[in-house]
Backbone as a ProteinNet text record, in pm:
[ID]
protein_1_A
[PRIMARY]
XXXXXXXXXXXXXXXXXXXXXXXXXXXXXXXXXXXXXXXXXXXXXXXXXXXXXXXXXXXXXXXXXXXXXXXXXXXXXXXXXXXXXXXXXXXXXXXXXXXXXXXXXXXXXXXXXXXXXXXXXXXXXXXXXXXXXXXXXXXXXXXXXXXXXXXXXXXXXXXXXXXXXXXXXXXXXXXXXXXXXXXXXXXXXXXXXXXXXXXXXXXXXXXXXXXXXXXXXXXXXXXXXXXXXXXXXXXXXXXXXXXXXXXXXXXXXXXXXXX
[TERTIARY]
-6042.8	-5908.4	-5855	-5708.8	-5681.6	-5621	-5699	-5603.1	-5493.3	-5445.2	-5274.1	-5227	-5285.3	-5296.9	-5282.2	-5371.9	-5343.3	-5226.3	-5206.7	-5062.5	-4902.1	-4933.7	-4826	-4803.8	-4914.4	-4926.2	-4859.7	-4934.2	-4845.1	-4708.2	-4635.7	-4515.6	-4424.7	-4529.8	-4420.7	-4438.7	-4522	-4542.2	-4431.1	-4420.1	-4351.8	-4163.8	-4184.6	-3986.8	-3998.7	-4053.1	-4052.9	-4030	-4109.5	-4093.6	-3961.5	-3924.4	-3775.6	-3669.4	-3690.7	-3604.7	-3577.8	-3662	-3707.3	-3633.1	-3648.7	-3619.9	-3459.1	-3385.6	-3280.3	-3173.9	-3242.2	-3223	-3204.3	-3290.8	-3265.6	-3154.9	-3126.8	-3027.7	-2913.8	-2909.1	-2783.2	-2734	-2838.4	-2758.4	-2783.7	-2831.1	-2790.7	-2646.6	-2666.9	-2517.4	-2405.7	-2555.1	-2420.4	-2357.3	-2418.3	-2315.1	-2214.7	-2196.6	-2084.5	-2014.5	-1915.5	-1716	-1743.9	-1690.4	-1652.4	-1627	-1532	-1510.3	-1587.6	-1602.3	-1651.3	-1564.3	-1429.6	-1368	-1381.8	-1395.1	-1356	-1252	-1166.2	-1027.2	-1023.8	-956.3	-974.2	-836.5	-773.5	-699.7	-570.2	-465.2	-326.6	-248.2	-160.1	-77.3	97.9	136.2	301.1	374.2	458.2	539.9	736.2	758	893.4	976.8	1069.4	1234.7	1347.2	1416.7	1587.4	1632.8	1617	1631.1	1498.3	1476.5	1327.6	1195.9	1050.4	929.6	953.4	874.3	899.6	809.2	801.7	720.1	617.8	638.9	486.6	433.3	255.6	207.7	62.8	-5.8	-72.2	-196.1	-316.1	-418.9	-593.6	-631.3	-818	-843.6	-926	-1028.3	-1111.9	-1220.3	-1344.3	-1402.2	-1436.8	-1468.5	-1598.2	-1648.4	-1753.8	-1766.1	-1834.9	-1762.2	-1916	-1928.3	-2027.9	-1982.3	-2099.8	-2085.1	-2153	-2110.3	-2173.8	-2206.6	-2352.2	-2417.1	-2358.5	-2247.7	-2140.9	-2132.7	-2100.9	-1998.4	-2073.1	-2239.7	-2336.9	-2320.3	-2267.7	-2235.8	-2145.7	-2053	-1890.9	-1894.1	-1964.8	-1978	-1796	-1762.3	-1611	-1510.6	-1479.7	-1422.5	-1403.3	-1516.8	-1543	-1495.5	-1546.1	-1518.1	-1361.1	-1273.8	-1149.8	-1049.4	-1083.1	-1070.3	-1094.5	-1167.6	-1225.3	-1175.5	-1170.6	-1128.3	-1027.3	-993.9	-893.3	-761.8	-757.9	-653	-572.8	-618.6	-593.5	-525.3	-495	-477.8	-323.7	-299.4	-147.5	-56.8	50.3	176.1	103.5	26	-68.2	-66.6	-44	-81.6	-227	-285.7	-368.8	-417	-503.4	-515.9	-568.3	-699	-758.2	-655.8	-554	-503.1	-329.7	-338.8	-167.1	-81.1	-121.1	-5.2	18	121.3	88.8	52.6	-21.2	-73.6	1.1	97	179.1	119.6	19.7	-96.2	-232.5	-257	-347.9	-423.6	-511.3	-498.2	-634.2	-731.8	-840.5	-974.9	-991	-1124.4	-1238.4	-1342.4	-1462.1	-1568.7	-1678.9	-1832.2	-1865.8	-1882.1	-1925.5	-2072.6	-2190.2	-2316.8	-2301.1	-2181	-2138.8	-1961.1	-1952.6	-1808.4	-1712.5	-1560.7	-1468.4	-1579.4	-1634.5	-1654.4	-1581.3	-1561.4	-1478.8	-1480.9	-1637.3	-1676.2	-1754.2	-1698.1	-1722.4	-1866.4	-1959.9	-2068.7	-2173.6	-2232.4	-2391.8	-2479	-2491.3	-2587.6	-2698.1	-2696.8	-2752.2	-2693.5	-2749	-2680.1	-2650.8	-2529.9	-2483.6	-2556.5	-2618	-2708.2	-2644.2	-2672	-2588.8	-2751.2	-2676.2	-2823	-2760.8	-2917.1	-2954	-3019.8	-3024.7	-3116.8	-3145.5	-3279.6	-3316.6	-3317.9	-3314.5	-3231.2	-3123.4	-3062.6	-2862.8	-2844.5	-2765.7	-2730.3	-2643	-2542.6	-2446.7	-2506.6	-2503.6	-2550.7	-2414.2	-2455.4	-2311.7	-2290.3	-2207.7	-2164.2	-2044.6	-2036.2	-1964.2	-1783.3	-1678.2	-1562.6	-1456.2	-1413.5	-1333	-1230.1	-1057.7	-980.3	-842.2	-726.2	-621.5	-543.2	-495.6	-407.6	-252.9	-115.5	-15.8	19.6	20.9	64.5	189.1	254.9	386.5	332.7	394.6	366	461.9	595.6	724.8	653.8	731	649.5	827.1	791.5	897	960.6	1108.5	1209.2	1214.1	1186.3	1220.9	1320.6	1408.5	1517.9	1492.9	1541.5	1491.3	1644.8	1654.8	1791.5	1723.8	1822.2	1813.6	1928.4	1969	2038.4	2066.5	2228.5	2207.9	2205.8	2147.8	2142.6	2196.3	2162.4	2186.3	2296.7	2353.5	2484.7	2463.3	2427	2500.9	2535	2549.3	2595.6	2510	2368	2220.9	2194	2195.7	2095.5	2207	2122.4	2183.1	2012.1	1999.9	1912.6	1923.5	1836.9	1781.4	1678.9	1664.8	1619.3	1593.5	1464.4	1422.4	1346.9	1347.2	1333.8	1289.3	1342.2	1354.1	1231.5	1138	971.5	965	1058.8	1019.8	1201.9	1131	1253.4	1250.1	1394.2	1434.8	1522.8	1501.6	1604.3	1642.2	1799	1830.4	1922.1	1894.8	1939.4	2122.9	2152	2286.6	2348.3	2212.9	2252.1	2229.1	2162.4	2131.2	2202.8	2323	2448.6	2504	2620.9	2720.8	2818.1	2889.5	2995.2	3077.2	3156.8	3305.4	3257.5	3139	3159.9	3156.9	3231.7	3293.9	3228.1	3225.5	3170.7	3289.6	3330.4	3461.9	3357.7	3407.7	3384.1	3374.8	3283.2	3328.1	3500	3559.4	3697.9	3681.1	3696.5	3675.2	3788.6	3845.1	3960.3	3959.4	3981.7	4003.7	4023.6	4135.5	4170.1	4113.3	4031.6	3981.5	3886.7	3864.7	3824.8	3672.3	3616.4	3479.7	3385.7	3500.5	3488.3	3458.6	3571.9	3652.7	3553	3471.2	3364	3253.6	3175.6	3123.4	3069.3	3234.8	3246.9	3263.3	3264.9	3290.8	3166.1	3049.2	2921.5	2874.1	2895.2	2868.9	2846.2	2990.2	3023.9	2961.5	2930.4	2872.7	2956.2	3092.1	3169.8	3216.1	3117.1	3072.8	3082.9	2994.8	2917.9	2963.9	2989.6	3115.7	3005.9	3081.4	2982	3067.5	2978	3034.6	3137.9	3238.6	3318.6	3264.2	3294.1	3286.7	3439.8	3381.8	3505.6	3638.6	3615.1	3742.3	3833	3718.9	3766.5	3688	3628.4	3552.3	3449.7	3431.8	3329.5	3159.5	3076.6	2968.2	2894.3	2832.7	2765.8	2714.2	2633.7	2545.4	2457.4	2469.6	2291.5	2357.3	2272.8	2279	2164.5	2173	2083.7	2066.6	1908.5	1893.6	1747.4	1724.6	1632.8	1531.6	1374.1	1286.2	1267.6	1282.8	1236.5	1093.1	1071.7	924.4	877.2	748.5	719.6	600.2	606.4	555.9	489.1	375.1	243.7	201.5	230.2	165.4	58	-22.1	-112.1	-195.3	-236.4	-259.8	-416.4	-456.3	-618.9	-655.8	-565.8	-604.5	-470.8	-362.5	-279.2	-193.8	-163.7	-108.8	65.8	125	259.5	385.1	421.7	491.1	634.1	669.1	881.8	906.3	997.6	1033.4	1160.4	1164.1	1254.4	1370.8	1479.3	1509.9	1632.3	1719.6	1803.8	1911.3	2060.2	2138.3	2206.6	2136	2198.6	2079.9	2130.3	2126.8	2023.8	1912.7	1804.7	1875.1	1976.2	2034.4	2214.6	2193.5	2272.9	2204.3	2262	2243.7	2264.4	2228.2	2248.9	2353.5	2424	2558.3	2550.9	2683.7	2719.4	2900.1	2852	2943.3	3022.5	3165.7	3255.6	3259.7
1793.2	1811.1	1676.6	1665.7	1532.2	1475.4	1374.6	1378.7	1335.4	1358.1	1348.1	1208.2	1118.7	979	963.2	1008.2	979.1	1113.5	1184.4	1213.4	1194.7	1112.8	1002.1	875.6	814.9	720.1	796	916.8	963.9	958.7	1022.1	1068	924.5	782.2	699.1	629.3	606.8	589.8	657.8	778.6	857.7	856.4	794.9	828.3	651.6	549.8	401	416.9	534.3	533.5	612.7	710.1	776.3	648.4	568.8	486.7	340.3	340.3	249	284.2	445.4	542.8	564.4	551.6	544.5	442.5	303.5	170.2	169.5	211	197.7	293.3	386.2	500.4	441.2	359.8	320	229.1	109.9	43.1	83.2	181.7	248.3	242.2	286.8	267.7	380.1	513.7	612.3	638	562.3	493.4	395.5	329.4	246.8	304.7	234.6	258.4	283.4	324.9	383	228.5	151.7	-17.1	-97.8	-196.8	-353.4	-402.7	-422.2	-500.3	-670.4	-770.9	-944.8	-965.8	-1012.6	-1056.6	-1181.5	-1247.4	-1363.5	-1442.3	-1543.5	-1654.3	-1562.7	-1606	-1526.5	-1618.3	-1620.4	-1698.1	-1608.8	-1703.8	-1660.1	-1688.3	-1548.9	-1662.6	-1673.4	-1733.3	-1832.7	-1712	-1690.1	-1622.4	-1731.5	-1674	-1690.7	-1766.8	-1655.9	-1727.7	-1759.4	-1677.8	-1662	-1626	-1668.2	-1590.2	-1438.7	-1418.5	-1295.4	-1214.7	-1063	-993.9	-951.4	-1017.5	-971	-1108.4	-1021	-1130.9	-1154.7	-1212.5	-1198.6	-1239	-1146.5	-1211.8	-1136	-1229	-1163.9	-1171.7	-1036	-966.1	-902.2	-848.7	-810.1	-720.1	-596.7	-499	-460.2	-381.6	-310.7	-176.9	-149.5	7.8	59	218.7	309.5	318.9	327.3	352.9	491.4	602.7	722.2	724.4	818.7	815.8	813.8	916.7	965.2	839.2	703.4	597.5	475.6	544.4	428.7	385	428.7	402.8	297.2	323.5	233.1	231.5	139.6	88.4	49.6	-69.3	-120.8	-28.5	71.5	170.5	270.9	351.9	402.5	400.3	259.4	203.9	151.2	140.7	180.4	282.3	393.7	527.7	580.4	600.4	654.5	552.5	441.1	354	291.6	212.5	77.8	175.3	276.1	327.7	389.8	499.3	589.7	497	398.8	283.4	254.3	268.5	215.5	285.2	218.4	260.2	326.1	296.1	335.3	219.8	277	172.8	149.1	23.2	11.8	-87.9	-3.4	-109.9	-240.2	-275.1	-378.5	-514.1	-435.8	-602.4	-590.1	-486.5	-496.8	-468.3	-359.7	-397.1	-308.2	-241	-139.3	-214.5	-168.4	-228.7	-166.9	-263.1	-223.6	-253.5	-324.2	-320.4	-434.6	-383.3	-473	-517.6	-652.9	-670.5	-778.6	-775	-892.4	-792.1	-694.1	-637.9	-685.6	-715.1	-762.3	-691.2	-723	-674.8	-815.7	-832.8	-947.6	-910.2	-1063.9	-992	-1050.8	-1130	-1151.7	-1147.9	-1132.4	-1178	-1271.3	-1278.1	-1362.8	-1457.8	-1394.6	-1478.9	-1436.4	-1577.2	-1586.1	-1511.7	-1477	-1383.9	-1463.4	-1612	-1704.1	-1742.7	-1732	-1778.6	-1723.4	-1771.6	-1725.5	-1703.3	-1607.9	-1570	-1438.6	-1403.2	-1300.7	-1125.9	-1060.7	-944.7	-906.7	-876.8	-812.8	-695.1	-726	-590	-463.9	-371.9	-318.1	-282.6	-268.2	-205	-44.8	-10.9	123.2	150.3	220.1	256.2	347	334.2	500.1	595.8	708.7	849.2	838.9	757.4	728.4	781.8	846	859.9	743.9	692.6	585	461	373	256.2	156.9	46.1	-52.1	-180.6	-215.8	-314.1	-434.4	-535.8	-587.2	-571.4	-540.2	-532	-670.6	-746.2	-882.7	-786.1	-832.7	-803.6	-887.3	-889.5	-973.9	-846.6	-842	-724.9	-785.9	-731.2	-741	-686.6	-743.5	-657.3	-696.4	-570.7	-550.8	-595.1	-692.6	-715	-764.4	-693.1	-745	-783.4	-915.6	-973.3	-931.6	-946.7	-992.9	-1108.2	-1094.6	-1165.2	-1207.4	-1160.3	-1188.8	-1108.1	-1168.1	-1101.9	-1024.3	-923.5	-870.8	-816.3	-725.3	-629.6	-503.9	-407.3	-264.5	-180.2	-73.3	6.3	92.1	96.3	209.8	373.1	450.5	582	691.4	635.4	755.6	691.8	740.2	714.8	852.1	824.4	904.8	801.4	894.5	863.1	749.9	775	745.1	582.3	612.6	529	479.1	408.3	318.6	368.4	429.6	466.5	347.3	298.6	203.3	236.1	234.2	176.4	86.8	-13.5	-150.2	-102.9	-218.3	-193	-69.6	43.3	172.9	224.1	186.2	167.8	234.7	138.3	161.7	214.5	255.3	345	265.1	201.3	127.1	188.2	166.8	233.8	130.9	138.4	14	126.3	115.5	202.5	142.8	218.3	216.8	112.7	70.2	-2.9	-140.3	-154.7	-279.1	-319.3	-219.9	-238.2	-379.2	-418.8	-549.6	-491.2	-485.9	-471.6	-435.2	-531.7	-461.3	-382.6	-318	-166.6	-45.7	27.2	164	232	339.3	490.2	576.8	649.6	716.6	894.7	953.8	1069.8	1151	1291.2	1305.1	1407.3	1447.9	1510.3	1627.2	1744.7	1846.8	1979.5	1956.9	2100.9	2244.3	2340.1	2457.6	2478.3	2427.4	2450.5	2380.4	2267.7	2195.2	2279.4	2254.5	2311.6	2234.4	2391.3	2292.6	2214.3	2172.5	2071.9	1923.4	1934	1796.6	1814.1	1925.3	1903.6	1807.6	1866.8	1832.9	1671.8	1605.1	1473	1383.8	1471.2	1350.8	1370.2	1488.3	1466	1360.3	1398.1	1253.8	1113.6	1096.6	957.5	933.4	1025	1014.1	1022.4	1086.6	1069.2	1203	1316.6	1435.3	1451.1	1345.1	1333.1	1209.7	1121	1040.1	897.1	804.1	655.6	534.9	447.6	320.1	218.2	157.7	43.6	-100.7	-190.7	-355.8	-390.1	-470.6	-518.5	-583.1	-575.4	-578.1	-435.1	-316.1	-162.2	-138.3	-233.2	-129.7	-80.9	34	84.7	56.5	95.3	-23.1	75.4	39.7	92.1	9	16.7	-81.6	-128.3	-247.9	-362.9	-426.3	-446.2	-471	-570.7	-665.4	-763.4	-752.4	-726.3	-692.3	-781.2	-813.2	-854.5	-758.8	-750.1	-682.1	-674.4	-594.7	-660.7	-552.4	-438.4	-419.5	-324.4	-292.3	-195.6	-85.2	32.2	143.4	225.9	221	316.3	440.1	550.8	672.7	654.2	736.9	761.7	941	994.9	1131.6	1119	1203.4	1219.5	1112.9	1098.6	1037.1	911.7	944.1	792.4	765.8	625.8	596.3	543.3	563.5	498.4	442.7	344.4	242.5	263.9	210.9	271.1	118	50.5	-62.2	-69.6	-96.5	-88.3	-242.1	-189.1	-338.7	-323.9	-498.7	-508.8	-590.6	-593.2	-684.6	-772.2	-722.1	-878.7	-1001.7	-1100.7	-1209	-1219.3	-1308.8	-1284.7	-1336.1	-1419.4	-1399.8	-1337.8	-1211.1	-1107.2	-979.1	-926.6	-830.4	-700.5	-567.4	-478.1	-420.6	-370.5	-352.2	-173.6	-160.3	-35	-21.2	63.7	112.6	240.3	217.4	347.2	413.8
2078.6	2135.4	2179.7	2128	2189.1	2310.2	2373.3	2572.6	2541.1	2640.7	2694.1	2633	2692.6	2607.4	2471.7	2426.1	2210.6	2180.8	2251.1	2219.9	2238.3	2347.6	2385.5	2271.7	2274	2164.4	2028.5	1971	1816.6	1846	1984	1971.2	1976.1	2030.4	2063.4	1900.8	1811.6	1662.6	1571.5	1619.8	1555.8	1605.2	1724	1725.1	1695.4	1652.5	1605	1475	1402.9	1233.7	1228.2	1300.7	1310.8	1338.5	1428.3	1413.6	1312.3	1230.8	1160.9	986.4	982.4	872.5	915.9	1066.7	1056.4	1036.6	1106.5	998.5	885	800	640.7	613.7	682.2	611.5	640.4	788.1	790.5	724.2	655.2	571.5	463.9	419.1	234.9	213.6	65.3	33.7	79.8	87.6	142.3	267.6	348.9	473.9	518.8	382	362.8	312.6	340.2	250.9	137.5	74	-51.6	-145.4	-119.1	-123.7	-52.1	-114.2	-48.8	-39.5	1.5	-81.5	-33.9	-125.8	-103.1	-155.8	-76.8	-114.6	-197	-289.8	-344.7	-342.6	-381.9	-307.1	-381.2	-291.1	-358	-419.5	-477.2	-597.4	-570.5	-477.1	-462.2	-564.4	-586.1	-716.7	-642.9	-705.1	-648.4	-689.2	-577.8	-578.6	-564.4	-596.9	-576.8	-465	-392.8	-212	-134.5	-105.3	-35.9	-58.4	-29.2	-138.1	-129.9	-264.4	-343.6	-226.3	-233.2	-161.9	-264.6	-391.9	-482.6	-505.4	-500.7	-476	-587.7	-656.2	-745	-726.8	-693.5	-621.4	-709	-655.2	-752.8	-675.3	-674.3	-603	-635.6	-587.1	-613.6	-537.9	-592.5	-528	-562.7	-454.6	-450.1	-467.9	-619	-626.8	-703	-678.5	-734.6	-869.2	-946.9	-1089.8	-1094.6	-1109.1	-1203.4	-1281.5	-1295.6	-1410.9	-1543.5	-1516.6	-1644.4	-1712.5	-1643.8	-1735	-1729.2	-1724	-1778.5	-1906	-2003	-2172.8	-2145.6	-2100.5	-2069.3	-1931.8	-1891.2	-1708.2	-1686.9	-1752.9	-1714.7	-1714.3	-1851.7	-1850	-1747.5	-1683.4	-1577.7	-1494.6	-1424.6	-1274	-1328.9	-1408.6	-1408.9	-1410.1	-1464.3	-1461.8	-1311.2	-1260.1	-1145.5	-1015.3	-1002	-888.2	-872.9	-975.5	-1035.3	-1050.2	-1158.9	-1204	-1097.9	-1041.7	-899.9	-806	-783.6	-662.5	-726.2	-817.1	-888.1	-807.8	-767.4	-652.9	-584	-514.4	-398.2	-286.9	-129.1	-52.3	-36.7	-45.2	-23.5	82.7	210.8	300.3	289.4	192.3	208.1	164.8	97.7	80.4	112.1	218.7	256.5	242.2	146.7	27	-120.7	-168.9	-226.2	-385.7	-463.7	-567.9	-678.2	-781.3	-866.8	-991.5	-995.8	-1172.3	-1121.8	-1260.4	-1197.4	-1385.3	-1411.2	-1544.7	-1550.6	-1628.4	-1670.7	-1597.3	-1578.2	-1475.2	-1554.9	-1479.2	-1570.8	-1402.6	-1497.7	-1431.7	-1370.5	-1231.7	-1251.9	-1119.3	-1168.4	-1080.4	-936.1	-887.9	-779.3	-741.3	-611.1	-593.1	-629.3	-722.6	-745.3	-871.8	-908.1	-1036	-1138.7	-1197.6	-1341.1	-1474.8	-1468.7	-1599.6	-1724.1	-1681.3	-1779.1	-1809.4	-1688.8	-1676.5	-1739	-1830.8	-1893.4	-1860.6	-1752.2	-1673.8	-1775.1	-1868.2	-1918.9	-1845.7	-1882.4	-1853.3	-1693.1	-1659.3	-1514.9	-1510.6	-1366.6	-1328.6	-1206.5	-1182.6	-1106.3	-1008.9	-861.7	-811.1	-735.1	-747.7	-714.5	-580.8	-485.8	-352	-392.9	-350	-274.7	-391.4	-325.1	-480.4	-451.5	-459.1	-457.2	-636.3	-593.6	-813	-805.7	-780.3	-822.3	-812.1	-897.1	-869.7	-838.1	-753.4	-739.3	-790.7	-856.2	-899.3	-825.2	-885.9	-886.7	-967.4	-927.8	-1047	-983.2	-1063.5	-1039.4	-1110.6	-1081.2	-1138.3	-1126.4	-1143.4	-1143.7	-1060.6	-933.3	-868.5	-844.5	-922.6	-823.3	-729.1	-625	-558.8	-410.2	-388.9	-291.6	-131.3	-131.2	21.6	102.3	163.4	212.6	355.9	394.7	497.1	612.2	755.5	852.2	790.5	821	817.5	676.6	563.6	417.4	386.7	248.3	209.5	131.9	106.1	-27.7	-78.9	-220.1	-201.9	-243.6	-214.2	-282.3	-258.6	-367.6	-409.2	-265.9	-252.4	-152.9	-231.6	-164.6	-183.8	-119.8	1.5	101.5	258.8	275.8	415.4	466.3	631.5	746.2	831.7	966.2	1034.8	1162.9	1112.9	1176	1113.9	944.8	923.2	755.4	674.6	555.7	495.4	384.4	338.3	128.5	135.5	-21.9	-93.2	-224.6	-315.8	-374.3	-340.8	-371.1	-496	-642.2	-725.7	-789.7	-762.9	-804.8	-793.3	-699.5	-663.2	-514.3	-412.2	-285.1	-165.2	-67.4	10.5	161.8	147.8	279	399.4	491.3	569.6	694.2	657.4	782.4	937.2	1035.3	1165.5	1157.4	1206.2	1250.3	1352.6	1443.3	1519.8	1492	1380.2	1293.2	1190.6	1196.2	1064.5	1147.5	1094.6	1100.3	1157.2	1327.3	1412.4	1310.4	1200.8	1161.7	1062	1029.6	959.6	1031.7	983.9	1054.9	905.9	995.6	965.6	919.9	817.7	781.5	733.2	810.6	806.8	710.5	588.7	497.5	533.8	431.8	454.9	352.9	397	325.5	372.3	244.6	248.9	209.7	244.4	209.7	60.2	6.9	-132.1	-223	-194.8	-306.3	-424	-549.5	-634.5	-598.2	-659.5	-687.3	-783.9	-833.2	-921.6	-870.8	-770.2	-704.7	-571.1	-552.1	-426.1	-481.7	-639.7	-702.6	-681.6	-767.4	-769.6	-661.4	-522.5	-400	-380.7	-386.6	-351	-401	-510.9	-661.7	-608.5	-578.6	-533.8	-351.6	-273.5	-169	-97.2	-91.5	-26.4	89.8	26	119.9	238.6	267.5	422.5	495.4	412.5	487.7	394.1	492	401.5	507.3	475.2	569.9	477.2	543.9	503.2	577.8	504.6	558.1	660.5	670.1	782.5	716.6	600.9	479.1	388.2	462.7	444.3	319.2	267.7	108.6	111.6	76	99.3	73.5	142	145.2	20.6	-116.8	-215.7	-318.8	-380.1	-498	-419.4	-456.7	-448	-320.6	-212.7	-39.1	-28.1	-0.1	41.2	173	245.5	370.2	459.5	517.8	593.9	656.4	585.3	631.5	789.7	848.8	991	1034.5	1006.1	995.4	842.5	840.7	760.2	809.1	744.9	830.3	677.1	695.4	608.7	696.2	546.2	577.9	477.4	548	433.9	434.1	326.5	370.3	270.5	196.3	187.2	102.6	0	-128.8	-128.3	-76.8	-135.8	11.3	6.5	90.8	40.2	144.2	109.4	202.7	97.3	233.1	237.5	388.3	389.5	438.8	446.4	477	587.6	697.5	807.2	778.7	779.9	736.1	857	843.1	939.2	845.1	885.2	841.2	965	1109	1182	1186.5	1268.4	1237	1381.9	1390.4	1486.8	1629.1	1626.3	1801	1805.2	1720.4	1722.9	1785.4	1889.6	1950.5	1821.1	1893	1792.1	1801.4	1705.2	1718	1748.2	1773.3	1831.1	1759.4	1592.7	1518.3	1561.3	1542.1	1631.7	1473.1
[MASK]
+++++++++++++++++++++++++++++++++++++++++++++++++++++++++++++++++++++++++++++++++++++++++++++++++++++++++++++++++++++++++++++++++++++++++++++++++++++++++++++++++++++++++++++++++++++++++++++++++++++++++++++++++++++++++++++++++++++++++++++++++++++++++++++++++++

């Protein structure tokens, strides 16, 4: 029979190998992110007025390969990771990702592909079924910074807000109190006898619900050049997505207050 003693000793052996066995689990792979991601150097490219909000950058991720797309490893881990991310916000780099082009296997981070190293290996833990690799790729991607210009389409007028369309991609919204003092607000006008034909065509034209004028009386519509002043990500199980808060005064302009 064993004394009190050598059973103290097993139990303190035994919660050392419990904690020793929970070490390793925690750094397996299936307690990490889903991504590794390493960011790699960005490449601005030149606008008009001000830098562009796209931005062209390599990076390198850390991604599971399934058994399935051991035949076609690159294929795979494009299909399943790479592809899914297109007009998607994506946190690791800021920024919603509009393509992306060159993916290669590589057996470390931000390498070129170029190097003659003999075959890229992927590793495995444990009974993990996925093994992980290395994927390098070329990403563009959307990243409107504070105080950049950008333009976009108006769409939408009330009485609240100035609602855009930036390259027929993304949805801006500038506040009312961030409009320009001499635009006024003109109410929509709606009569009894009008046909509804002629309701039709003022919806058409936006002229329903009313719409804003410039301080020259024309009405404010088309392409609006506006100043980012923040941006705001939702995101829900699988994709994320970005709205852009913009402003048209001037940074020691108070906010205006349109009659």
């Amino acid at each position: 029979m064993a004394s009190s003693r050598e059973r103290h000793s097993e139990r303190k052996h035994s919660s050392r190998r419990k904690r020793k066995q929970d070490d390793r689990l925690s750094e397996s792979p299936k307690s990490k992110k889903r991504h590794s991601v390493v960011l790699g150097p960005q490449i601005q490219q030149p606008a008009s007025k001000n830098n562009s909000p796209f931005y062209l950058q390599r990076s390198s991720l850390y991604l599971p390969l399934s058994p399935i797309s051991y035949s076609y490893p690159l294929e795979g881990l494009c299909a399943e990771h790479l592809s899914p991310l297109i007009l998607t916000y994506y946190p690791p780099f800021h920024g919603v990702i509009i393509s992306y082009s060159n993916p290669r296997l590589s057996q470390d981070p931000l390498q070129t592909g170029n190097d003659d190293r003999g075959p890229i290996l992927a590793k495995s833990v444990d009974e993990y079924a996925a093994s992980f690799v290395w994927v390098t790729a070329d990403f563009l991607v959307f990243k409107p910074q504070r105080n950049q210009w950008i333009k976009g389409w108006v769409n939408l007028q009330s009485e609240g807000h100035i609602g855009l369309v930036c390259w027929n991609l993304f949805n801006a919204s500038i506040e009312r109190k961030r409009l320009p003092r001499e635009w006024k607000w003109v109410g929509g006008r709606t009569t009894k006898k009008s046909r509804p034909e002629e309701g039709m065509a003022k919806e058409a034209d936006g002229e329903a619900g009313g719409y804003y004028v410039d301080g020259k009386g024309k009405k404010v519509e088309g392409l609006v050049e506006f100043k980012v002043r923040d941006c705001e990500t939702i995101r829900d199980r699988d994709k994320g997505f970005l709205s852009i808060l913009g402003t048209l005064l001037r940074e020691d302009e108070p906010d205006a207050r349109i009659s």
